[in-house]
C-alpha positions as CSV (number, residue, x, y, z in Angstrom):
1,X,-161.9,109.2,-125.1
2,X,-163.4,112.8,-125.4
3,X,-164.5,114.2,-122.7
4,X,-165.9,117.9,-122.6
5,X,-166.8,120.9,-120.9
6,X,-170.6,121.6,-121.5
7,X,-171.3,122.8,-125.1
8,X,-171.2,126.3,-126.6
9,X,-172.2,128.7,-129.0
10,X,-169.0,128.5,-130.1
11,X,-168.0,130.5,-133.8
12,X,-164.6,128.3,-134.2
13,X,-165.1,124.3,-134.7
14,X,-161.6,122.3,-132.7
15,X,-161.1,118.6,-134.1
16,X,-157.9,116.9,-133.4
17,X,-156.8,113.7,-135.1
18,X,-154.0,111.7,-133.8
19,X,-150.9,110.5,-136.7
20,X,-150.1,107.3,-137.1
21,X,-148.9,104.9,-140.3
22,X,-151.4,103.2,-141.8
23,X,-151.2,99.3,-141.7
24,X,-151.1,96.0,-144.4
25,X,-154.3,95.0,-145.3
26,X,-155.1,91.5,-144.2
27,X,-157.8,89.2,-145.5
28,X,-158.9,85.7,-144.2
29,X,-158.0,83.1,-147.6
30,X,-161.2,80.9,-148.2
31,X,-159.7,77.7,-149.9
32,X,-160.4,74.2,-150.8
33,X,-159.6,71.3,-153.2
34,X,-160.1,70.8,-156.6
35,X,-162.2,67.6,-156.0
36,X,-164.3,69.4,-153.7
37,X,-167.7,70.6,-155.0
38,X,-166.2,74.4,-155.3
39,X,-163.9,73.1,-157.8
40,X,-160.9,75.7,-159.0
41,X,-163.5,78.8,-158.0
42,X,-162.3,79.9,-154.5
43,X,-158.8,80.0,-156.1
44,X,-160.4,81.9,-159.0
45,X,-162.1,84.9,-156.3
46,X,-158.5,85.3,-154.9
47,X,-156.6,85.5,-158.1
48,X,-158.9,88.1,-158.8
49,X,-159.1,89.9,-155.2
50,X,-157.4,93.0,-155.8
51,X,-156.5,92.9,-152.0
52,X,-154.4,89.4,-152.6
53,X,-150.9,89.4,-153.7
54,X,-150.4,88.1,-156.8
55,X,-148.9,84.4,-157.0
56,X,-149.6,84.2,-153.2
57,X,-152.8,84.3,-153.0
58,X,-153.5,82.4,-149.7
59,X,-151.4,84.2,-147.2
60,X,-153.2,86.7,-145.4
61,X,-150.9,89.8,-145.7
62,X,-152.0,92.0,-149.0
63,X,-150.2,94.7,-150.5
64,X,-152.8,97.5,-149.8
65,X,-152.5,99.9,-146.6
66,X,-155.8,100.5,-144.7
67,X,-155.9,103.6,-142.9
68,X,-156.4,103.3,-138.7
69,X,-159.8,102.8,-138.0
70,X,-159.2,103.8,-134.1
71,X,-157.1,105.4,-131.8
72,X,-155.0,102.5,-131.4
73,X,-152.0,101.8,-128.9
74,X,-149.2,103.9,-127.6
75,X,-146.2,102.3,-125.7
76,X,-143.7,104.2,-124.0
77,X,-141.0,105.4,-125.5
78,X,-143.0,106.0,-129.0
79,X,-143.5,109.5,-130.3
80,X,-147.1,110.4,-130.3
81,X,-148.2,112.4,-132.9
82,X,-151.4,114.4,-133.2
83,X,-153.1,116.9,-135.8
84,X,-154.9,120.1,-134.4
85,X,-157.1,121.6,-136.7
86,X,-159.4,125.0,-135.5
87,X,-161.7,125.7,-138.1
88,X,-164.0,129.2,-138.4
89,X,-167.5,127.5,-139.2
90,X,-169.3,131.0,-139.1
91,X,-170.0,133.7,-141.2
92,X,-168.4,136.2,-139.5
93,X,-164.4,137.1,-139.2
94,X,-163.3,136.2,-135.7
95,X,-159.8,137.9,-134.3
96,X,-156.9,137.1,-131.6
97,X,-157.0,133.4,-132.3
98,X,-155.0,131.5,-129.6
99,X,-154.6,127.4,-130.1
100,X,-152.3,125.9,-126.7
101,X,-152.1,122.0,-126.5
102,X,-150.7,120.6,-123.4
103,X,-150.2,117.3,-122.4
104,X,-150.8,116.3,-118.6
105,X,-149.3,113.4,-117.5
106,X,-149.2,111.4,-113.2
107,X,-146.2,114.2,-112.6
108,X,-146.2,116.9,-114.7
109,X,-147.8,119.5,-117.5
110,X,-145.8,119.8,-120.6
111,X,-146.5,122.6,-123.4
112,X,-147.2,120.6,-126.9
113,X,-148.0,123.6,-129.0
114,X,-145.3,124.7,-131.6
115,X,-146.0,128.0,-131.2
116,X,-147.8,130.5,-128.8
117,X,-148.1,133.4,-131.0
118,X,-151.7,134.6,-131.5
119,X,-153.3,134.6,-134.9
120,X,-154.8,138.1,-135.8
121,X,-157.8,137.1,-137.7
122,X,-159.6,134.1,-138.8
123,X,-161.7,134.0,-142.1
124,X,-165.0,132.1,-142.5
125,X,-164.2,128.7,-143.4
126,X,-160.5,129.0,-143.1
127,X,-158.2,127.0,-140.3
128,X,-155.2,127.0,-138.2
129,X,-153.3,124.0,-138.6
130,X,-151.0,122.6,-136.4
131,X,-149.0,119.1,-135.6
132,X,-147.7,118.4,-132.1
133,X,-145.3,115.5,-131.5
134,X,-144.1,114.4,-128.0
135,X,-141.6,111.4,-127.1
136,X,-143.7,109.6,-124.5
137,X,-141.7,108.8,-121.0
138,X,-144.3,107.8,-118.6
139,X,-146.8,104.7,-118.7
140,X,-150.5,105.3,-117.5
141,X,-152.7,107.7,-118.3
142,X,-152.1,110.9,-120.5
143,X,-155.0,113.3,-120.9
144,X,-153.9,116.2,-124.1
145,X,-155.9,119.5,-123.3
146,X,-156.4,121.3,-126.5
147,X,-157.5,125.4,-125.5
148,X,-158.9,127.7,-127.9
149,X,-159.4,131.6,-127.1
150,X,-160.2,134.2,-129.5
151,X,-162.5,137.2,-129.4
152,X,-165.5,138.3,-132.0
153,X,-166.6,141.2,-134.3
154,X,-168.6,142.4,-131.1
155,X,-165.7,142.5,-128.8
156,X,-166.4,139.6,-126.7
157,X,-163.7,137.2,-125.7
158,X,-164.2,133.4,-126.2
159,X,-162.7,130.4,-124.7
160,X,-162.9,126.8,-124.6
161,X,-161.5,123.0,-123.7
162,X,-161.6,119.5,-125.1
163,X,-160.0,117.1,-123.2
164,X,-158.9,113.5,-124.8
165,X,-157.3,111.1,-123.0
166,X,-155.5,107.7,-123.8
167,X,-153.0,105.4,-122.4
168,X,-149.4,104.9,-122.7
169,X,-149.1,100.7,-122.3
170,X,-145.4,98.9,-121.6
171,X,-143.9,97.7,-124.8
172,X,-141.1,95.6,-123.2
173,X,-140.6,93.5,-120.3
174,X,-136.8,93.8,-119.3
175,X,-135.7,91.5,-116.3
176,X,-131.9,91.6,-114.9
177,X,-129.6,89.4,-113.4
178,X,-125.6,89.5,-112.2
179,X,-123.1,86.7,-112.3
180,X,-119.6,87.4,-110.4
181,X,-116.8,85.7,-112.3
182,X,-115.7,82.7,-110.4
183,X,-111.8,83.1,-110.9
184,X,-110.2,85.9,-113.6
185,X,-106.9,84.9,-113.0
186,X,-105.8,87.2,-116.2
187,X,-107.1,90.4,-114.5
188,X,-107.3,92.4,-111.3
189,X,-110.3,92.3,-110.1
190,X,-113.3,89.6,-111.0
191,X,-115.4,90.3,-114.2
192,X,-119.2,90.6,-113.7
193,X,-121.4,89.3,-116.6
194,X,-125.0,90.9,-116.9
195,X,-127.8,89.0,-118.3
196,X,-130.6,91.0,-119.6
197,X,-134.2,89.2,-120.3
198,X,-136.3,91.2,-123.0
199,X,-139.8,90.7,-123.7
200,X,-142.0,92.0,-126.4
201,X,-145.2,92.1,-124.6
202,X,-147.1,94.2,-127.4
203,X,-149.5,92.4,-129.9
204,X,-147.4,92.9,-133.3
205,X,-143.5,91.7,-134.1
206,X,-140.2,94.0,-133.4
207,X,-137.5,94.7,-135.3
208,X,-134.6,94.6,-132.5
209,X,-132.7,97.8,-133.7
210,X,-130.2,97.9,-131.1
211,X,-130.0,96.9,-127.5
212,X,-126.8,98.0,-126.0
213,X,-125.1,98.8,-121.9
214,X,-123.7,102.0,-121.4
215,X,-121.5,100.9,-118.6
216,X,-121.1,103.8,-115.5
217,X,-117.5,106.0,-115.2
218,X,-115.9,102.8,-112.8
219,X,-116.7,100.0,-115.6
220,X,-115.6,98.7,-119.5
221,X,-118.3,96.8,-121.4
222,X,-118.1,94.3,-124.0
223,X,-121.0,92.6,-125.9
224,X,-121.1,88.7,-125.8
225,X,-123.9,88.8,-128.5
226,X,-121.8,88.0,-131.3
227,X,-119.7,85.1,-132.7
228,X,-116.8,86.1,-135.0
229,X,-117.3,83.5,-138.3
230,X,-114.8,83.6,-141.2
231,X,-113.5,87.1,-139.9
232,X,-116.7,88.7,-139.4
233,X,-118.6,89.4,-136.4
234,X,-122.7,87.5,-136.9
235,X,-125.5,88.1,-134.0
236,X,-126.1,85.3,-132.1
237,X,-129.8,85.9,-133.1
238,X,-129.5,85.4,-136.7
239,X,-129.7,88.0,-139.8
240,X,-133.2,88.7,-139.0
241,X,-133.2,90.3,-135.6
242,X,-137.4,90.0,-135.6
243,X,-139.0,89.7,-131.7
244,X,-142.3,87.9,-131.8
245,X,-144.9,89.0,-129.3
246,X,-144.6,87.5,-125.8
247,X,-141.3,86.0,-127.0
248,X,-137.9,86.4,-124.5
249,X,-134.5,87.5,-125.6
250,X,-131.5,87.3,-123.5
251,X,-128.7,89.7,-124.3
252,X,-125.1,88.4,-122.2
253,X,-122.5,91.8,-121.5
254,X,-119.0,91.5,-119.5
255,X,-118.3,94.2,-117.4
256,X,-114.9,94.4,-116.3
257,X,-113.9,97.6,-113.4
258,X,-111.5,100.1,-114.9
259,X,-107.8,99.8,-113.7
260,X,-108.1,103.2,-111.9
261,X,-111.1,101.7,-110.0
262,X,-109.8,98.1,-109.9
263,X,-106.8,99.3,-107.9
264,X,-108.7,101.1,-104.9
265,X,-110.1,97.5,-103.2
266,X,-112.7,99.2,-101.3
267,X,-114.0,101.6,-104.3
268,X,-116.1,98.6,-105.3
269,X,-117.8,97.2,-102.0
270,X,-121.3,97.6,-101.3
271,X,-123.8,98.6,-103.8
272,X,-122.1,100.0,-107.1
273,X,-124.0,101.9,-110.0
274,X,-123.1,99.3,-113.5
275,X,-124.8,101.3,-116.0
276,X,-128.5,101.4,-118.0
277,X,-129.7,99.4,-121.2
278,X,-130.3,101.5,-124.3
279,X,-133.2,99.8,-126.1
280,X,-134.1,100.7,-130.1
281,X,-136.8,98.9,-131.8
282,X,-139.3,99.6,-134.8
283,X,-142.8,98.1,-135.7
284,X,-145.1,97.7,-138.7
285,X,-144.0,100.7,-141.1
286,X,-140.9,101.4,-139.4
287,X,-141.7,103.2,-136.1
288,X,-139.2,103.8,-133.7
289,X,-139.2,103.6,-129.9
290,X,-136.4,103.5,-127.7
291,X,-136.7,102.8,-123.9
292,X,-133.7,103.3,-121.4
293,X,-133.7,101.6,-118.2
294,X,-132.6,103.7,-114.7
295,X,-129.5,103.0,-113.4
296,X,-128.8,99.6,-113.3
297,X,-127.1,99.2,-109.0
298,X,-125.5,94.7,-107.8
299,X,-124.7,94.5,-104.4
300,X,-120.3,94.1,-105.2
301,X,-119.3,90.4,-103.7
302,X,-118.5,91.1,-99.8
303,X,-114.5,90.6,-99.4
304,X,-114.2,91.6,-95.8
305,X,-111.4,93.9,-94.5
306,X,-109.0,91.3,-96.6
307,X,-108.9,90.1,-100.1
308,X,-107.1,87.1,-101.5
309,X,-107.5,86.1,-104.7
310,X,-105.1,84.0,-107.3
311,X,-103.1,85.4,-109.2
312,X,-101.7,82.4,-111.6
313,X,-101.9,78.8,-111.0
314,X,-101.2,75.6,-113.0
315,X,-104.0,73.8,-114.8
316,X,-102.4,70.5,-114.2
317,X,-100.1,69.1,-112.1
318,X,-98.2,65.7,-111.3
319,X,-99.5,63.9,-108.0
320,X,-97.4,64.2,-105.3
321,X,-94.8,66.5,-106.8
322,X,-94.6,70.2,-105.8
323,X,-96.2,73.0,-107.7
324,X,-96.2,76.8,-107.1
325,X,-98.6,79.4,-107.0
326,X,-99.0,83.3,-106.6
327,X,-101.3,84.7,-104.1
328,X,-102.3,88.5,-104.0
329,X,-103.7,89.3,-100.6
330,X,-105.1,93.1,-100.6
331,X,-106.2,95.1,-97.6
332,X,-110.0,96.4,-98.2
333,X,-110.3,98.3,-94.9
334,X,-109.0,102.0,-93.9
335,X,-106.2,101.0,-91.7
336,X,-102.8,99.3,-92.0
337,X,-102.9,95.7,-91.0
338,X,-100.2,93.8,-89.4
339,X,-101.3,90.1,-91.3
340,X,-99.8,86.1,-90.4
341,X,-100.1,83.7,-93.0
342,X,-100.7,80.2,-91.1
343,X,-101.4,76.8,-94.2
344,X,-103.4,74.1,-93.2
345,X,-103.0,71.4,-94.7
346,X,-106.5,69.2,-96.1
347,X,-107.0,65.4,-96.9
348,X,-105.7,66.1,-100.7
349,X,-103.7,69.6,-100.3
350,X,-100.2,69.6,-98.5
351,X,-98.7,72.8,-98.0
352,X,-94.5,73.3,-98.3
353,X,-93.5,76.0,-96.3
354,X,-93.4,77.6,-92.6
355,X,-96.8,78.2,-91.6
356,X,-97.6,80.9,-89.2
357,X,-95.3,83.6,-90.5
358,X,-95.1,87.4,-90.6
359,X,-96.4,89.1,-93.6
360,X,-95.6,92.7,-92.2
361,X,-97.5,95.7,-92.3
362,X,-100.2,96.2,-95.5
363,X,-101.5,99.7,-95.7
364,X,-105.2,100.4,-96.9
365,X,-105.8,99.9,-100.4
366,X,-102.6,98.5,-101.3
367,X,-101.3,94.9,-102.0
368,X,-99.2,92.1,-102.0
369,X,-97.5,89.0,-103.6
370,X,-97.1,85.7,-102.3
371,X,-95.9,83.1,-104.2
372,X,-96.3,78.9,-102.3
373,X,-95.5,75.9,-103.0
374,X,-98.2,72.9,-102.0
375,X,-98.6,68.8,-103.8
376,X,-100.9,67.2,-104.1
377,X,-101.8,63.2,-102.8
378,X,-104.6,62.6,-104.2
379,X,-105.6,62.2,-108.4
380,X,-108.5,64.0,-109.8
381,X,-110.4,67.7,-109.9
382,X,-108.7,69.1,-106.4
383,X,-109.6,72.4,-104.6
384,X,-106.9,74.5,-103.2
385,X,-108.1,75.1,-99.6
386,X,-106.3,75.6,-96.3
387,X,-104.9,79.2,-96.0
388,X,-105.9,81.7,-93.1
389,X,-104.8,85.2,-92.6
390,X,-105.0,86.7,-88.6
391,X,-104.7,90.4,-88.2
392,X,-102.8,90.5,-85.3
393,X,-104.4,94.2,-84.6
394,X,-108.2,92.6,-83.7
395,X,-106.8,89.0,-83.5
396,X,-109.4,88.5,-86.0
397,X,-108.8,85.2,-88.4
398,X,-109.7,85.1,-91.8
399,X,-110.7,81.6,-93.6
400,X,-110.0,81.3,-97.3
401,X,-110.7,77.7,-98.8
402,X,-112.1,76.5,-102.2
403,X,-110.0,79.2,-103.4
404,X,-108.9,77.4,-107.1
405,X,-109.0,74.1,-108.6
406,X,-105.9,72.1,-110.0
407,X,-106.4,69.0,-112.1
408,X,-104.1,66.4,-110.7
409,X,-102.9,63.7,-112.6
410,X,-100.8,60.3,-112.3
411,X,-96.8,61.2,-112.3
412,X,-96.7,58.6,-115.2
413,X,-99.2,60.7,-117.3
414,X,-96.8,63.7,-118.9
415,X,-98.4,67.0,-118.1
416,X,-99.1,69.6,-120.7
417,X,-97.4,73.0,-120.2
């Protein structure tokens, strides 16, 4: 880890020592039975082991700390911690002492030091302490460049470098995934649900502090990692909110478009911006790291120039009896549309009406409100299917089938409101 420049007949001594909690000290429980040549005296040693705790002798976690016997690991999004000691090892006073700590990471060169100011004199066998911490950002390697300069009783001006460098691992594996609501018939505009996959790919537990979405300016969130028992709200994952390593969590979040958004049709085509995941764990003795993911971007559902989606339709109906429905057609593209309505009918879906009629003109952005009548001759789980929409601008027809389903029943069988 320490690499440096060729040595000097240097008058002040550098050592740097990085911070970090100490750990539980763990012993491996040597056991056996009582009819078993050892007898009770393996049992005896641990009662006895100072290390053990006492009435649970043969699990391997004690009560004592040990102190880190190595470097160890650092994950992004820890804060890395490191003492800087300059010590005068001569016999002589040495003056203008000047201690700078930077930390050079892939991109960039950052200033560690808490303070620049130059220390007058130096004493034999006294130091200058100091303690740098930095929030780590950037996996790979980090190289901390600890420079010393000061000048002696003769007058001549000193310098040197130690270089030690370490690297930052991945703590967290976090995969992503989007699911469009099939039909929100309750709102304007389909929910999207995001499902995020988190992975503790370290070598110790977690303690899942927090994991929340801080949607973008067009979108409300709302958690789905909760269920509400007995008036209170109890995580999905239980009271102990521990991630083993290389275990998977999947966190579940509704988005839902703001109604100033949801409004403008074409505001949310193409590729929209949702929002980042705002990760808080700790480990061992309560260290904390939090991660946040970049901007989180789906490709929006592709509506064409027209949108028709359902506004309220029956759950069930009565076979062969008419039923209504409200349809709200919206035009996504930049120009006003001059739209016919034309029904079709299917095998199971019969249409009541005159098809092929004038809707008028729709201008861009805006929208309106059909409401049709249609039975159904056929029992069973039946998809409402059959309606197309021609701009009579680029005779251009649109085809819109599969659009709901309608549970149809027997006439005999009375049908819930």
């Amino acid at each position: 880890m320490d690499v440096n420049q060729p040595k000097q007949e240097h008058l002040l001594a550098l050592k740097v020592m990085r911070l970090t909690k100490p750990t539980l000290f763990t012993n491996i429980p040597v056991t056996c039975e009582e009819r078993d040549l050892p007898g009770d005296l393996f049992n005896n040693l641990m009662r006895e082991d100072p290390s053990t705790v006492k009435g649970a002798e043969i699990l391997m976690l004690g009560e004592m700390l040990t102190l880190p016997q190595n470097f160890g690991n650092i994950f992004l999004g820890e804060t890395f911690s490191s003492y800087i000691s300059v010590h005068n090892d001569s016999t002589q006073t040495v003056k203008d002492i000047q201690v700078k700590a930077d930390l050079q990471t892939s991109s960039q060169r950052l200033n560690l030091s808490a303070s620049s100011a130059v220390v007058s004199e130096l004493k034999p066998d006294s130091c200058i302490d100091d303690v740098i911490h930095h929030e780590v950002k950037e996996i790979g390697t980090h190289i901390l460049v600890c420079a010393v300069s000061y000048t002696t009783q003769t007058g001549e001006k000193m310098y040197f470098r130690k270089f030690f460098k370490f690297q930052v691992l991945k703590p967290l594996d976090v995969k992503t995934k989007f699911y469009n609501a099939e039909s929100d018939l309750s709102s304007v505009t389909d929910e999207v649900f995001l499902e995020a996959q988190i992975q503790n790919i370290t070598t110790s537990p977690m303690f899942m502090e927090k994991v929340s979405l801080e949607p973008s300016i067009m979108y409300n969130v709302s958690e789905l990692n909760s269920v509400v028992k007995s008036g209170e709200g109890l995580s999905t994952f239980g009271s102990k909110t521990y991630l083993q390593p290389l275990d998977t969590r999947q966190y579940l979040y509704c988005l839902k478009p703001k109604p100033e958004f949801a409004e403008k049709a074409g505001v949310i085509k193409g590729v929209t911006v949702i929002g980042k995941l705002d990760i808080v764990w700790k480990t061992n003795l309560g260290e904390r790291g939090r991660l946040q993911t970049s901007q989180l971007q789906r490709m929006a559902p592709g509506y064409g120039d027209v949108r028709l989606s359902l506004e309220t339709i029956p759950d069930t109906v009565s076979l062969e009896e008419p039923f209504d429905i409200t349809c709200k057609i919206t035009n996504c593209s930049e120009r006003t549309m001059d739209l016919i309505l034309e029904m079709c009918n299917t095998s199971s879906i019969h249409w009541c009406g005159v098809s092929g009629r004038q809707l008028g003109k729709l201008h861009p952005s805006s929208s309106l409100f059909l409401t049709l009548s249609l039975l159904s001759s056929v029992q069973g789980l039946q998809s409402v299917s059959g309606l197309r929409l021609t701009d009579t601008f680029l005779k251009r027809t649109y085809e819109y089938d599969d659009i709901a389903q309608v549970c149809v029943v027997s006439s005999t069988i009375q049908v819930a409101s």
